[in-house]
ZASE-164511 format. One line per 8 residues: number of its first residue (from 1); their letters; for each residue x, y, z of N, C-alpha, C. Coordinates in steps of 0.1 Angstrom, whole numbers, padded with zeros to 4 digits. Layout:
// residues N
NUM = a = X:Y:Z:X:Y:Z:X:Y:Z  ... .
This chain:
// residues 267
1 = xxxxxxxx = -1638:-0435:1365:-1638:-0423:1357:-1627:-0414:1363  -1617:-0408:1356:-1608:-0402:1356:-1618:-0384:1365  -1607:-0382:1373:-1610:-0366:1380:-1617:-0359:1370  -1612:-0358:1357:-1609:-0347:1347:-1624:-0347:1342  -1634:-0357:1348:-1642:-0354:1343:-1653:-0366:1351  -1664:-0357:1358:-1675:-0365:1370:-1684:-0370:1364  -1688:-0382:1370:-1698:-0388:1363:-1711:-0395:1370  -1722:-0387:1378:-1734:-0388:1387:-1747:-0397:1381 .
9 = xxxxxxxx = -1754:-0402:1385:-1768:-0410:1383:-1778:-0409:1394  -1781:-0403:1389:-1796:-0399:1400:-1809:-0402:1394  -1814:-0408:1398:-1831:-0410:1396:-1834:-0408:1375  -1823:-0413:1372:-1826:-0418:1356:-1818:-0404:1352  -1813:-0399:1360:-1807:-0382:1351:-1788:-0388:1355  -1787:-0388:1340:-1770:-0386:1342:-1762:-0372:1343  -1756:-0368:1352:-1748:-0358:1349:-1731:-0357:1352  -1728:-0355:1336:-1717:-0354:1334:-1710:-0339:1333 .
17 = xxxxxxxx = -1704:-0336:1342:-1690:-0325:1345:-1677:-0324:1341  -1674:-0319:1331:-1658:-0313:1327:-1654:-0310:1338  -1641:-0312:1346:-1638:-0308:1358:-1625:-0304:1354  -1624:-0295:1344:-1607:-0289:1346:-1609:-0273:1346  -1614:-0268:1356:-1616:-0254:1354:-1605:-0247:1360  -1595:-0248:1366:-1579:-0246:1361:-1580:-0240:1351  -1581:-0251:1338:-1576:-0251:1324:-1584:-0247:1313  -1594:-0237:1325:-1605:-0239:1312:-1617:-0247:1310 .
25 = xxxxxxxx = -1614:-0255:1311:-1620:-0268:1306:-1614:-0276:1295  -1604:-0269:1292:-1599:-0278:1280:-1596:-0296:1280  -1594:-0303:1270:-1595:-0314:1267:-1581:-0318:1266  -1573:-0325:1275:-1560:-0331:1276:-1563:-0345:1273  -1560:-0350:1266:-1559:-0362:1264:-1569:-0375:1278  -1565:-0373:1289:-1572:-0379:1302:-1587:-0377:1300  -1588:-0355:1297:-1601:-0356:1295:-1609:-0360:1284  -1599:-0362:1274:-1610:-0366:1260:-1616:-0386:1266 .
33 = xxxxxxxx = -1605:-0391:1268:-1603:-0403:1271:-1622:-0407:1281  -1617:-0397:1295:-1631:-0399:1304:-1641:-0393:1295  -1644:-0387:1291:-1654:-0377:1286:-1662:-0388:1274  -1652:-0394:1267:-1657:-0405:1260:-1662:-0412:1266  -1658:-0421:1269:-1664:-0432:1283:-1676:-0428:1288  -1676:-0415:1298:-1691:-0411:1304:-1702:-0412:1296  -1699:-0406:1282:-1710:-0403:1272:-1714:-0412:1267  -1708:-0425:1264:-1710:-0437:1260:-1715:-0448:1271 .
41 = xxxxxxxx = -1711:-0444:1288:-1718:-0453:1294:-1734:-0446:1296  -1733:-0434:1295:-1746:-0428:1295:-1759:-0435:1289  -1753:-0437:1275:-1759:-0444:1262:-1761:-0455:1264  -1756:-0461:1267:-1756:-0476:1270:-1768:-0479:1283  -1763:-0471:1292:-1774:-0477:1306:-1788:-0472:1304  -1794:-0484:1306:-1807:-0484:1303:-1813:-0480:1320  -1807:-0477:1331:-1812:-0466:1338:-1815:-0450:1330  -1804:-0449:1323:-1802:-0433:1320:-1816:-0430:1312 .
49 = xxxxxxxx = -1825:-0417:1316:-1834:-0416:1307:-1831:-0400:1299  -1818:-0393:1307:-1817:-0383:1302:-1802:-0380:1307  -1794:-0370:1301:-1781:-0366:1301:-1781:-0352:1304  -1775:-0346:1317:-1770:-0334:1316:-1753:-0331:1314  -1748:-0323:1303:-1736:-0321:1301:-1734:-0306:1302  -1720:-0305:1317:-1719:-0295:1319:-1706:-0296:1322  -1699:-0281:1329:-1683:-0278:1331:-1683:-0274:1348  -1675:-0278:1354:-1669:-0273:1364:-1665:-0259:1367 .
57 = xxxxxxxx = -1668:-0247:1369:-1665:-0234:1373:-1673:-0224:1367  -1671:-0213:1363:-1675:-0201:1358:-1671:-0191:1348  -1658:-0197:1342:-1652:-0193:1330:-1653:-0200:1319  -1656:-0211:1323:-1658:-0217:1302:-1662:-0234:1307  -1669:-0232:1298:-1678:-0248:1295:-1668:-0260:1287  -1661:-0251:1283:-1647:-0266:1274:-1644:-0252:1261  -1630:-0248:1260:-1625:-0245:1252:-1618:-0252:1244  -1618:-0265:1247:-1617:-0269:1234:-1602:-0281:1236 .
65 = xxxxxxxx = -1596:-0279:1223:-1580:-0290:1227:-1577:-0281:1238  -1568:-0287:1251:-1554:-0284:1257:-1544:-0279:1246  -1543:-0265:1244:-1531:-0265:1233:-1519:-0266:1236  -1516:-0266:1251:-1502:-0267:1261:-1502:-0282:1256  -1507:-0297:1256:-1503:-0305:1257:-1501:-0308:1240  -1514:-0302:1233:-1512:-0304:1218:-1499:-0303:1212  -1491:-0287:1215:-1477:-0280:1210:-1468:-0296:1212  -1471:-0301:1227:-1460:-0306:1232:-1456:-0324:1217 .
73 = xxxxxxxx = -1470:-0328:1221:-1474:-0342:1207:-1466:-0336:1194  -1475:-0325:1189:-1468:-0321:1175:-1453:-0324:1173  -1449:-0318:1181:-1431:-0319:1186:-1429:-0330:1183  -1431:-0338:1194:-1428:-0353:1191:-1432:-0361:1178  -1444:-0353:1172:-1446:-0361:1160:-1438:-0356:1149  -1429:-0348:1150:-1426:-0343:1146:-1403:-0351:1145  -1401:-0351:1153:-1391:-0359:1160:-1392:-0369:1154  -1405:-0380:1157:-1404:-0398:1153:-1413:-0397:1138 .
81 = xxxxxxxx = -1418:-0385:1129:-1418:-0387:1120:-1436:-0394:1113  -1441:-0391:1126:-1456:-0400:1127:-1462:-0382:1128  -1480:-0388:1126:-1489:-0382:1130:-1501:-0385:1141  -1496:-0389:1150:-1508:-0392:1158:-1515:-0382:1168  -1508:-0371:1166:-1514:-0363:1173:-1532:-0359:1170  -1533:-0355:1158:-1546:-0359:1148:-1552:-0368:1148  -1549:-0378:1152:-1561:-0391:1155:-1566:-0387:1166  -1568:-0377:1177:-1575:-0378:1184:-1590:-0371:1182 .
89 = xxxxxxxx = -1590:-0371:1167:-1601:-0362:1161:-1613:-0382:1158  -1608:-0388:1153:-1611:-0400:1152:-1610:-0411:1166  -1601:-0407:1174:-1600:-0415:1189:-1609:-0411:1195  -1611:-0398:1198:-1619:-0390:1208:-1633:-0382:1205  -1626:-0373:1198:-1643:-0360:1193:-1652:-0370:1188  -1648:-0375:1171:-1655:-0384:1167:-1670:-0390:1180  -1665:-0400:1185:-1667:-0411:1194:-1680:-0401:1204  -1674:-0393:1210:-1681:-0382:1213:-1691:-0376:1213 .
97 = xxxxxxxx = -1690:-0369:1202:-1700:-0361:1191:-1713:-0374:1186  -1706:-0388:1182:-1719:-0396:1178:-1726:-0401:1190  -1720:-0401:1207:-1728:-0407:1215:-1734:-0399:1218  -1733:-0386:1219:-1742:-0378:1222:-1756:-0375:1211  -1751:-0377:1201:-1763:-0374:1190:-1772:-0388:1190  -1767:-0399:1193:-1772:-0410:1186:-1778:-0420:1195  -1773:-0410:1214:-1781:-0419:1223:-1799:-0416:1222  -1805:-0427:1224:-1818:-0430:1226:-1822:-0422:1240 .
105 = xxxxxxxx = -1819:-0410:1240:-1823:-0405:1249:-1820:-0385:1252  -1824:-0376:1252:-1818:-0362:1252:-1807:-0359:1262  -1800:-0353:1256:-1789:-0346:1264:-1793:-0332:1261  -1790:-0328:1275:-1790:-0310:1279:-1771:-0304:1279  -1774:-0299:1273:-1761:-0289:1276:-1761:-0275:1283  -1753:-0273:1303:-1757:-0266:1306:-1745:-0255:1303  -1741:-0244:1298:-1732:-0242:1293:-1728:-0227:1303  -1718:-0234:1309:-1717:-0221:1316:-1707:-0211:1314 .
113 = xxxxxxxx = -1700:-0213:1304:-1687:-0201:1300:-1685:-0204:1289  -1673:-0194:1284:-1670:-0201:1271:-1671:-0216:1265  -1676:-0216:1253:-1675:-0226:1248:-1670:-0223:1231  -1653:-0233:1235:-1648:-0230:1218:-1643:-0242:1213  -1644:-0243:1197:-1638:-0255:1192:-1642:-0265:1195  -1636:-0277:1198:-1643:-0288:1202:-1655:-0285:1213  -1653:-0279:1221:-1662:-0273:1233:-1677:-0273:1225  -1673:-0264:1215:-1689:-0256:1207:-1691:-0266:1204 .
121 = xxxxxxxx = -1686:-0278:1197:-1688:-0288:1191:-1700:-0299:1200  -1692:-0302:1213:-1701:-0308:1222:-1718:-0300:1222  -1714:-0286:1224:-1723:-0281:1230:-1740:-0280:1217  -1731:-0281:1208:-1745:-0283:1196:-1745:-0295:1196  -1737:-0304:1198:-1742:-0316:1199:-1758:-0324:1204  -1754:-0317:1218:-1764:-0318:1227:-1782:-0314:1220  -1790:-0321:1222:-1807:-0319:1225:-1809:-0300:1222  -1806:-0298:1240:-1811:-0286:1240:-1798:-0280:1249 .
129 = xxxxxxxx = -1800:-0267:1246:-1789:-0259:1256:-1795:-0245:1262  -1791:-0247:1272:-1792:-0239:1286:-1776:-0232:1288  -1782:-0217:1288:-1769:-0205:1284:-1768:-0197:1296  -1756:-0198:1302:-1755:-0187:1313:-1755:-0171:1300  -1762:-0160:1309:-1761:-0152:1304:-1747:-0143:1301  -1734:-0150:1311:-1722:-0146:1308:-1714:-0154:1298  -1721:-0166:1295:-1714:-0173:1284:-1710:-0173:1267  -1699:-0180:1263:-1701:-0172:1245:-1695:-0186:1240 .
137 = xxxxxxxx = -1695:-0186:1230:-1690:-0194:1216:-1681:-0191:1203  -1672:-0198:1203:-1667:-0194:1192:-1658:-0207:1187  -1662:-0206:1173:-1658:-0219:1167:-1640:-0222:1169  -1634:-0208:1165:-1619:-0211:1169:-1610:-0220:1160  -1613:-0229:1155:-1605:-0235:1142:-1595:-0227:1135  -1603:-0217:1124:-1594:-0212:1119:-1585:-0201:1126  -1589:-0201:1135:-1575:-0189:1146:-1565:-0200:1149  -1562:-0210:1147:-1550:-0221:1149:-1548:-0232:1139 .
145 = xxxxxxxx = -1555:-0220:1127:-1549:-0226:1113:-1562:-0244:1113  -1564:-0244:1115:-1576:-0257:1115:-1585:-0257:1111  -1594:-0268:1106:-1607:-0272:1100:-1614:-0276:1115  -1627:-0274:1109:-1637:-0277:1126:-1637:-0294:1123  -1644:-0294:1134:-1641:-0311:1138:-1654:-0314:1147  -1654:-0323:1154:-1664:-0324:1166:-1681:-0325:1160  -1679:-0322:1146:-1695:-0324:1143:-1697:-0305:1138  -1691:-0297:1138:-1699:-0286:1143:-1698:-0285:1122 .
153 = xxxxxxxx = -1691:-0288:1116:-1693:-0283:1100:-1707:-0288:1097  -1714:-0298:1104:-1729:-0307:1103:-1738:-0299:1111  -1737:-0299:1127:-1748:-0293:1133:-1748:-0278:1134  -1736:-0272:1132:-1740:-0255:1131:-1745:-0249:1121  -1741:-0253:1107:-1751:-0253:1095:-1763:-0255:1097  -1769:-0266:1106:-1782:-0267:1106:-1791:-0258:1115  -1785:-0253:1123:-1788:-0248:1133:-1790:-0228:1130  -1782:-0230:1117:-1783:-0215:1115:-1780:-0210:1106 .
161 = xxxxxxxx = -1777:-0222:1096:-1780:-0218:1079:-1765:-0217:1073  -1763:-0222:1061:-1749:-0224:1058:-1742:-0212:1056  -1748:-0202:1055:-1738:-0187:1053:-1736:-0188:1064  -1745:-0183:1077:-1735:-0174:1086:-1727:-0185:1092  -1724:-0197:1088:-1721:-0211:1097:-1707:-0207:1090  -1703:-0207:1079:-1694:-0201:1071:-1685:-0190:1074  -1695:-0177:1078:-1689:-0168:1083:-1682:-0169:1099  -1689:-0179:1105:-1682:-0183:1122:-1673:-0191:1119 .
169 = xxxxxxxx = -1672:-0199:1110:-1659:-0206:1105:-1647:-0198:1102  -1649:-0191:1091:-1637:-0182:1083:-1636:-0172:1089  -1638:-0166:1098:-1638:-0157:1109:-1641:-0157:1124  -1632:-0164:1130:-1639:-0170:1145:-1637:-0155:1157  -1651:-0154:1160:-1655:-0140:1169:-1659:-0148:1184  -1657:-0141:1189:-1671:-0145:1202:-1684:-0140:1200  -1690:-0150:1204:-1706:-0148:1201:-1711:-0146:1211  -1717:-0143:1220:-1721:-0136:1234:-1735:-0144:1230 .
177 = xxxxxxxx = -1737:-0147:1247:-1752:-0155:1248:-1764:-0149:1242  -1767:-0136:1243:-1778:-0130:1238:-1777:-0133:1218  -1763:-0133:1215:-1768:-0134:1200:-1768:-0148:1196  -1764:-0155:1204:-1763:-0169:1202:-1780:-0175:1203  -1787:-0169:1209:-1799:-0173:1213:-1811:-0165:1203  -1803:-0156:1196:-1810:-0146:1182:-1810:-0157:1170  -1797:-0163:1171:-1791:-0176:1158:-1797:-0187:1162  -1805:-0190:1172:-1809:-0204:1176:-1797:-0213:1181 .
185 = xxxxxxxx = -1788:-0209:1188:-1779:-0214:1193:-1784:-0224:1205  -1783:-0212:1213:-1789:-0216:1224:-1801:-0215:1224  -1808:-0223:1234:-1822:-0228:1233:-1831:-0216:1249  -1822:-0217:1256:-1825:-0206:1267:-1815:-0200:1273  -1811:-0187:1273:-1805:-0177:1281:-1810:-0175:1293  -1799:-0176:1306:-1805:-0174:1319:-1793:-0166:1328  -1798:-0161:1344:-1783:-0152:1346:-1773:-0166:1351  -1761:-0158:1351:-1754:-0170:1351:-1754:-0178:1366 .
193 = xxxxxxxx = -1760:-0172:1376:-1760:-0175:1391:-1775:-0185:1389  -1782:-0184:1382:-1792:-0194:1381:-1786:-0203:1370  -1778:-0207:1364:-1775:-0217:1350:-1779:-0233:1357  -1770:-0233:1368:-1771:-0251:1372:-1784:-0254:1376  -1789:-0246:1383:-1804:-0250:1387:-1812:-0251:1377  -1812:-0240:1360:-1822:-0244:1357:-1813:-0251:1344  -1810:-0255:1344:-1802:-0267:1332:-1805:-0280:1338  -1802:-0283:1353:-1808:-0293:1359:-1820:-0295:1361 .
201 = xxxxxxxx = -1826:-0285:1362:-1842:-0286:1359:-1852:-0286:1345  -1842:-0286:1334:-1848:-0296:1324:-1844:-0305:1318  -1832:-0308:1324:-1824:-0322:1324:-1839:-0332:1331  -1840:-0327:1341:-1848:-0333:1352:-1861:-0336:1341  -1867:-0329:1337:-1876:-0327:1334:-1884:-0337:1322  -1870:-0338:1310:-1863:-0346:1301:-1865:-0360:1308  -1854:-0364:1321:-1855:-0376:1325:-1865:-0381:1329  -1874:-0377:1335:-1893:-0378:1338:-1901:-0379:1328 .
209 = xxxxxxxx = -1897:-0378:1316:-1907:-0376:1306:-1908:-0395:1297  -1914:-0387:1288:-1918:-0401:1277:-1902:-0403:1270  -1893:-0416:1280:-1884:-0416:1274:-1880:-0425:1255  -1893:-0431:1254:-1895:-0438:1240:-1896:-0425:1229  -1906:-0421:1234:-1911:-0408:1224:-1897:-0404:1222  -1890:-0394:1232:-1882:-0386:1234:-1869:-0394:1223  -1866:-0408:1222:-1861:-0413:1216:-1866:-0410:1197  -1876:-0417:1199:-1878:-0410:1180:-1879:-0399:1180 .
217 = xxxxxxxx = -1880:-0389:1184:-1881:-0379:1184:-1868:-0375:1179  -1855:-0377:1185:-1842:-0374:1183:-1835:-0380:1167  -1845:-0394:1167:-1840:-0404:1159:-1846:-0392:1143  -1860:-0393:1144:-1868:-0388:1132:-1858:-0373:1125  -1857:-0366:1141:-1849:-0356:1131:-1835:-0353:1125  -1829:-0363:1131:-1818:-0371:1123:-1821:-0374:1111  -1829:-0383:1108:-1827:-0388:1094:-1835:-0377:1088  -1842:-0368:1092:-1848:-0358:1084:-1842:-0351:1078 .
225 = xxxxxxxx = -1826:-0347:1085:-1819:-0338:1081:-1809:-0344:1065  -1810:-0355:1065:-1803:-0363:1055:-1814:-0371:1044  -1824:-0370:1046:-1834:-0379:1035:-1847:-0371:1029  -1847:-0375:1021:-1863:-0369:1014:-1877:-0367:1020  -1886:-0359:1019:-1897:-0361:1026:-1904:-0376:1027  -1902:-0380:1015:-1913:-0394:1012:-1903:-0399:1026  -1890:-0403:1020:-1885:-0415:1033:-1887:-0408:1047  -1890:-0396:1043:-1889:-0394:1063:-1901:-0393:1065 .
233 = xxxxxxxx = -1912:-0396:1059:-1926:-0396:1061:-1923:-0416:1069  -1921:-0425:1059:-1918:-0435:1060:-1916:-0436:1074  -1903:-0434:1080:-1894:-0429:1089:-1902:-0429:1102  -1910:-0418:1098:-1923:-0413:1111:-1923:-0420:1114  -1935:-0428:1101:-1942:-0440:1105:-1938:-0450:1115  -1931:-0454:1108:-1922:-0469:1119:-1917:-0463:1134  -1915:-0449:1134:-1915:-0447:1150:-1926:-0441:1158  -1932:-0434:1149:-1949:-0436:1155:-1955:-0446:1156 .
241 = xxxxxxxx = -1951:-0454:1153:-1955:-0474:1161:-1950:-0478:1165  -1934:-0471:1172:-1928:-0473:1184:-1934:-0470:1192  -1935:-0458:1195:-1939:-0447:1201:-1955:-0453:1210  -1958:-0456:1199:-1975:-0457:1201:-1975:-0469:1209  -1968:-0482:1208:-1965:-0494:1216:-1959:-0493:1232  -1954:-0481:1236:-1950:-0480:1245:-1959:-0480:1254  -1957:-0481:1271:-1958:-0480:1280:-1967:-0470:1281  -1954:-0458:1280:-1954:-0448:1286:-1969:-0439:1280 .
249 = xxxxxxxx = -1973:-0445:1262:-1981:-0433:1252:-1997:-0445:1260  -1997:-0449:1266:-2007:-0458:1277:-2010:-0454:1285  -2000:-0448:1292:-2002:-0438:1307:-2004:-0426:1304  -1998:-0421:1291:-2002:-0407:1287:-2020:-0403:1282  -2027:-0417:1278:-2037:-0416:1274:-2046:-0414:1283  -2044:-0425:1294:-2052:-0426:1308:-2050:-0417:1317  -2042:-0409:1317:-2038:-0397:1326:-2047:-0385:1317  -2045:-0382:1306:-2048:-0371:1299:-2071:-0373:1299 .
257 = xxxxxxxx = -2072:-0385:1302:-2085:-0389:1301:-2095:-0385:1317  -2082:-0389:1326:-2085:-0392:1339:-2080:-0375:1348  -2072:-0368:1334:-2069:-0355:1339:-2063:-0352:1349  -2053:-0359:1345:-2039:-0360:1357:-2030:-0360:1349  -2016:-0356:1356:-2006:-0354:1351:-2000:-0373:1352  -1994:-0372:1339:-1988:-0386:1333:-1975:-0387:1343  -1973:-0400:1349:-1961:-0406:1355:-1954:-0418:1350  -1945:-0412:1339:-1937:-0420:1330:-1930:-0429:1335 .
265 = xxx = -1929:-0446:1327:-1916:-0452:1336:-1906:-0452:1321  -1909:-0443:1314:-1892:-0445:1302:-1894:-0456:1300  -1904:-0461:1296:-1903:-0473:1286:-1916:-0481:1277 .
């Protein structure tokens, strides 16, 4: 795994770090490259029972493209007559944006500074998010002439209704933690000297838990957001007989009977 971006496993908790706080956190090519990779081996390892995604420093969580290295591509694509600068919307965000939504398992976003553009994009991506109280948001597209990308024209809509999702589009502001947490942005506001401890601490918490459930759980509201009530009644069903086959909803019965707290093995 490239510098540009750390990639830890501890006791079934993955946590992944943007490490260009230099830059922001912005996304240079290196970092989109690692950042992919992490998120997808995350997904993949059947250790991982939970994902914390976070940034390196105290000014911003990922603002988004590198526009120093962006200016430089356009040029050249510009010169040899191609567009490849733009495929890193299909190379990289893309790729991204679905491993995070689509792993079998929650991801925490701990968000400790700005988050813009592709940045916000990750950061709705994620399960749940955990907000330093110095941190903000702002979509950013249209201040560099651009369409959003990253997923955020799908999950900010849902998250907060197609007008004002509209209005953070065609008007990109900073959104300050407190109102971001008014819009259901963020899921918890905290000061920003506590963010890593308690973003880790329900990453943690996440990874300990009923990692099957926690799986339909992700899955069900996905397809909810796209299908009819009947099919997503359907839907339930077949993962409520996941769910119910597991391990873990066995320990949770005997524990809850025996009045003890349940000790999940994620599976």
């Amino acid at each position: 795994m490239a510098d540009s971006v750390l990639y830890e496993v501890t006791d079934g908790l993955a946590t992944i770090t943007i490490n260009r706080p230099d830059a922001m956190n912005a996304m240079n090519t290196e970092a989109k490259v690692a950042l992919r990779d992490a998120v997808q081996a995350a997904g993949e390892d059947t250790a991982v029972r939970a994902v914390l995604l976070t940034a390196a420093g105290n000014r911003a969580f990922c603002v988004g493209q590198d526009l120093k290295e962006h200016i430089g591509n356009l040029a050249s694509d510009r010169e040899t007559g191609t567009s490849l600068t733009m495929s890193t919307v299909a190379d990289h965000y893309n790729p991204i944006v679905r491993a995070i939504t689509e792993m079998p398992k929650p991801v925490v976003a701990g968000v400790n500074g700005v988050a813009a553009g592709a940045g916000f994009g990750f950061a709705l991506a994620a399960d749940f998010r955990v907000v330093a109280d110095t941190a903000s948001f702002n979509t950013s597209f249209a201040g560099v002439a651009l369409t959003a990308d990253s997923g955020v024209s799908w999950t900010l809509p849902r998250l907060i209704g197609a007008s004002r999702a509209s209005d953070l589009l065609l008007f990109p502001r900073s959104l300050k933690a407190q109102e971001a947490y008014d819009l259901g942005i963020a899921n918890r506001v905290v000061p920003a000297d506590a963010l890593a401890a308690e973003a880790a601490a329900v990453a943690r918490t996440l990874a300990d838990g009923p990692t099957v459930a926690y799986a339909a759980i992700k899955a069900s509201l996905a397809y909810g957001a796209s299908h009819s009530l009947s099919d997503t009644l359907e839907k339930e069903d077949a993962l409520q007989t996941m769910a119910g086959a597991s391990e873990d909803h066995g320990i949770a019965v005997q524990a809850f009977l025996a009045k003890e707290p349940p000790r999940y093995l994620g599976r």
